[in-house]
N, C-alpha and C positions, 0 to 999 in steps of 0.2 A: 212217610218221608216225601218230601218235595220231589220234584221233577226239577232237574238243574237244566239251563242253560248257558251253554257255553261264549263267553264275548271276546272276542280275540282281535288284536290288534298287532299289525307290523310296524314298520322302522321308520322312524322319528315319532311316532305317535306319542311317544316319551315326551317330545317336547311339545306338546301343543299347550296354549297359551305364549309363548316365549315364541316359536316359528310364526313367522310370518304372519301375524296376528290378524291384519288387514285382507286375507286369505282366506286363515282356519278360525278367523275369532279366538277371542280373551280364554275361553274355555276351556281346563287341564286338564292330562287325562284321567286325575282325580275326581274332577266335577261329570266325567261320561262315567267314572265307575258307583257313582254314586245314584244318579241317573237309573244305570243300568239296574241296581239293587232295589231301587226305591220302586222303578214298575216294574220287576218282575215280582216285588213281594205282594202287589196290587193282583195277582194272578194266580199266589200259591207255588210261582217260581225259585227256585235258588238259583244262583250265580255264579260262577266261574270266572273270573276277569282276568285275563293276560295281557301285558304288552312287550312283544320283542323283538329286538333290529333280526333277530337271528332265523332264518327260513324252517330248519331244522326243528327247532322249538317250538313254529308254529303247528307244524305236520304231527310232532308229538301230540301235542294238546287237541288235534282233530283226532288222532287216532285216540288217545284216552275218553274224549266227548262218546265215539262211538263203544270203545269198550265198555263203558259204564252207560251204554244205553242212555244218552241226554235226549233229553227233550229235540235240543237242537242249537243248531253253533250260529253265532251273528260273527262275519267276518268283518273287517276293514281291513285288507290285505294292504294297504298303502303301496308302496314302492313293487312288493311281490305281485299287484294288482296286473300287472302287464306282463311279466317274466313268469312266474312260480306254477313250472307244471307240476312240480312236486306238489304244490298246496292242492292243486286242479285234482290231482291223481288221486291225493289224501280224501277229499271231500268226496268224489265219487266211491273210494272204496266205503266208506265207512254209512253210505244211504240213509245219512241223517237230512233231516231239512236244512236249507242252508239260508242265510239271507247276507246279498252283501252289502256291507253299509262305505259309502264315502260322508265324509264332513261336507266335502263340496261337492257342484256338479261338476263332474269330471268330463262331460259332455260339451261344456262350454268353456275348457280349458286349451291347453295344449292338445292338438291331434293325437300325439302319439300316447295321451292319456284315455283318450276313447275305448282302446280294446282290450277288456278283462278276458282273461285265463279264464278268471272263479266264472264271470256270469255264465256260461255255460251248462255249468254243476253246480249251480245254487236257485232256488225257490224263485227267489225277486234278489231286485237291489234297489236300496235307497241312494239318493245321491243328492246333496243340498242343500238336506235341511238341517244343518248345521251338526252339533252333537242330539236335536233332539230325531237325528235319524234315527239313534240307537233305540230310542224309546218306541217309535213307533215299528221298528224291525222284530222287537220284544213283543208287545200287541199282536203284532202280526204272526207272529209264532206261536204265543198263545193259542191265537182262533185257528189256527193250523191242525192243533196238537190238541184243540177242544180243553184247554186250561179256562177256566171258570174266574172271573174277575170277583176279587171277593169283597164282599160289603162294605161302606165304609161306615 
């Protein structure tokens, strides 16, 4: 049986391609769960893909990740990225690898986008390279977790 990884996403991520597109790029959250399935299968990974405005539902989904022993959770906490001790509290109980991923650099945004809850309790984080952050947050979890990239 596969080793899943968990990819979780907060509020509005729903809408991406339609938000602000000159921002977050044309890119749905369709096209990152596809993304996301296409390299982890590259790895012998399975996939997990969530997206919810709701805090609550992300914290489940960390604690489920941990219960069932995952590989490891790729976050996009979006909006919860500045607020959510709860997500902060999730990630640390449950001492899975964390990685967190932004679409953009949040670094070269708004100030008060600069300071993540999660980076504290997560591995790394990506920030900017579009939706193919997720891809490389997956990579990088692999070679974490020693997942073996399998032949083409």
């Amino acid at each position: 049986m596969a080793k899943t990884v968990y990819v979780l996403n907060g509020p509005n991520m729903n809408l991406l391609g339609t938000r602000q597109p000159e921002i977050y790029g044309r890119a749905t959250i369709k096209d990152v769960e596809k993304l996301c399935g296409e390299t982890a299968k590259r790895y012998g990974l399975a996939v997990v893909f969530r997206c919810s405005n709701h805090e609550g539902e992300l914290v489940d989904a960390i604690q489920e990740a941990g219960a069932k022993k995952a590989a490891g959770v790729i976050i996009n906490g979006a909006g919860f990225t500045t607020t959510s001790i709860a997500i902060h509290d999730a990630i640390k109980a449950v001492q899975l690898p964390v990685i967190e991923v932004h679409v953009t650099n949040i670094f070269a945004r708004e100030a008060w986008r600069h300071a993540s809850v999660i980076a504290p309790v997560a591995k790394a984080t990506m920030a900017g390279f579009g939706i193919q952050g997720y891809a490389l947050a997956i990579e990088a979890l692999a070679e974490m977790t020693s997942a073996k990239k399998a032949k083409r």
